[in-house]
Steps between C-alpha positions, in 0.01 A plus 500: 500500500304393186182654418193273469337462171117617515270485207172629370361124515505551878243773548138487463460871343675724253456869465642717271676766650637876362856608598530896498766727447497601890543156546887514397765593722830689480617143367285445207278254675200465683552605862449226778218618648300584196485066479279544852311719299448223225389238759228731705343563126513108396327399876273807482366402118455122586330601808279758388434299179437139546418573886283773467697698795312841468809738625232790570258294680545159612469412879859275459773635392919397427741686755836389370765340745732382367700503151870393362619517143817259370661712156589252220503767194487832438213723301479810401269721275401464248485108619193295449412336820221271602429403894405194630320393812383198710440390784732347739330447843123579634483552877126590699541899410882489330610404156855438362527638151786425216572737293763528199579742216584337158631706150217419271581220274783390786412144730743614783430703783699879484382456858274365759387521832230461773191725658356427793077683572362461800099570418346688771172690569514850323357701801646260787797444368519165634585147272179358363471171389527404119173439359250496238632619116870577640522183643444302163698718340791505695446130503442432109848697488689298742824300353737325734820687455 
């Protein structure tokens, strides 16, 4: 099975990212599920930054539902890393992020994936519809995949 070929030109947003020692595993690279962390932090900055998503107080906010990662490369620490984001689908209160990790300086994907939020009321619980500043945001991210 061949691996498809994903490149920075295909997100919207790039983030610099830190790897950390405690990143590494036994193996002398960074550990699978450390690359979930790297995703939450690239969704989390573009949301809280260009959709002024107040974590601490906002009526909406992002329950996650769904995620998947495909591995192309391997990292480790001391690596360089940048993450990128965009936006693959808008629903009424869900939104289909892309995510990828890239070595800094490097065009191809170490790996890529998909998160899925579901935006709901913070005291309800319940979906809420995408509106106002987060909807233009989501929307001024969103790049057929």
């Amino acid at each position: 099975m061949s691996k498809q070929v994903v490149l920075r030109s295909d997100y919207f947003c790039i983030e610099e990212l830190t790897t950390r020692w405690m990143d590494n595993d036994i193996y002398g690279h960074v550990n699978n599920v450390i690359y979930y962390s790297y995703f939450d932090t690239i969704a989390n900055c573009f949301l809280i930054d260009k959709a002024g998503l107040d974590i601490h107080f906002s009526e909406v906010v992002g329950y996650m539902v769904k995620s998947d990662c495909n591995y192309v490369a391997s990292i480790s620490y001391p690596d360089k890393i940048c993450g990128a984001f965009r936006v693959n689908r808008i629903g009424n209160s869900s939104v289909e992020y892309g995510v990828a990790i890239f070595k800094d300086g490097r065009e191809n994907a170490c790996a890529y994936g998909t998160m899925t939020h579901v935006f709901v009321n913070r005291h309800t619980e319940q979906p809420t519809k995408i509106s106002g500043q987060l909807l233009e945001a989501l929307q001024s991210a969103f790049i057929k995949p």
